[in-house]
C-alpha positions as a printed Julia matrix, in Angstrom:
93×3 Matrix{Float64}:
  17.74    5.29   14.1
  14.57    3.36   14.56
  11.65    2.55   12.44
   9.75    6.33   11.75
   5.65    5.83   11.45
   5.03    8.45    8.33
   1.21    7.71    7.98
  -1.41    5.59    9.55
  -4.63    6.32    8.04
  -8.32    4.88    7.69
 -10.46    6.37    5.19
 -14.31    5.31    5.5
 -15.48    5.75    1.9
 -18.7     4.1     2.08
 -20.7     1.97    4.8
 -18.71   -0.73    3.28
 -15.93   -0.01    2.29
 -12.57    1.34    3.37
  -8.74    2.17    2.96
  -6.48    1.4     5.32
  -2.77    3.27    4.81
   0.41    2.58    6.73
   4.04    3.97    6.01
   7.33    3.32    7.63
  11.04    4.94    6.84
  12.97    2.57    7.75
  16.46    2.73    8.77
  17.8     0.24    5.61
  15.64   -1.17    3.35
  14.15   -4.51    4.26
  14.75   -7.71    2.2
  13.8    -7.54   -1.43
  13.52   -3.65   -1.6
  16.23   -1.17   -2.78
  14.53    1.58   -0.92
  13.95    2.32    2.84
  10.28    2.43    3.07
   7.95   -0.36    4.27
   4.33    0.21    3.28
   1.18   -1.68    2.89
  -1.9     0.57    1.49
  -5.52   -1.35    1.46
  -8.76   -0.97   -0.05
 -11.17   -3.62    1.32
 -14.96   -3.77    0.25
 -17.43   -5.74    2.07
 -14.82   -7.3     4.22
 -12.88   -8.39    1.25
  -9.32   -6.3     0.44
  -9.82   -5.95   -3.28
  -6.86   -3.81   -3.8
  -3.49   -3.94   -2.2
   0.14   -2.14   -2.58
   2.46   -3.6     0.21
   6.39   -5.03   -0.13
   6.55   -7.39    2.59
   9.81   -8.87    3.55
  11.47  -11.11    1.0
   8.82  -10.22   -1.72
   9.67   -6.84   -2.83
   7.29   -3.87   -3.99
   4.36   -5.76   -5.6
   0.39   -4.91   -5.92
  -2.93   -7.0    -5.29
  -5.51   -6.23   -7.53
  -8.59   -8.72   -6.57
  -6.45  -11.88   -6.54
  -3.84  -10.85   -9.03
  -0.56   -9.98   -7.94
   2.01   -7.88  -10.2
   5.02   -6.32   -9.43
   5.16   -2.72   -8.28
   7.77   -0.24   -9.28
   8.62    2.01   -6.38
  10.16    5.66   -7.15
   8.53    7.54   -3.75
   6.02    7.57   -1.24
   4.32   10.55   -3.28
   3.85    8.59   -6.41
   2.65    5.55   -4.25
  -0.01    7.63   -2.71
  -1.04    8.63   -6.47
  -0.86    5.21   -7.71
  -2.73    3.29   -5.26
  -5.5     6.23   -4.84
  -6.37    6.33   -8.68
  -6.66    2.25   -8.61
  -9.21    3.14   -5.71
 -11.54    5.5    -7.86
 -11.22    3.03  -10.19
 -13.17    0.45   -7.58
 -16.14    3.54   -7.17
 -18.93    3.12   -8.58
């Protein structure tokens, strides 16, 4: 089984700013997660990603919050979705 694009999303929220979404099942998880997604979900305001949720190879589930990074607890792509939109009101004015 190959790679399966779940979501792949832009959301303009203002004239500058923006989220950028993008999930992946994977076939096994990748190194440093015990799950089989691969995700990386963006908010970036005037050209400057201000919050992040990704788990790139070797790192693991972590988050970005300006330049701040913390570990992320994955349970499912549901509750990522929640999480990482109610950081993003958080960011609205």
């Amino acid at each position: 089984m190959n790679a399966k694009l779940l979501i792949r999303e832009r959301h303009i929220l203002s004239e500058n700013a923006f989220v950028e979404m993008v999930v992946w099942r994977l076939p096994a998880p990748s190194s440093g997660s015990d799950h089989s997604f691969k995700y990386r979900l963006a908010l970036v305001v005037d050209c400057e990603c201000v919050l992040r949720y990704d788990n790139e190879s070797g790192k693991g589930d972590h988050k970005h919050i300006g330049k701040v990074e913390s570990p992320y607890t994955f349970t499912t792509p549901q509750a990522l979705l929640k999480e990482f939109w109610s950081d993003v009101d958080k960011w609205r004015p």
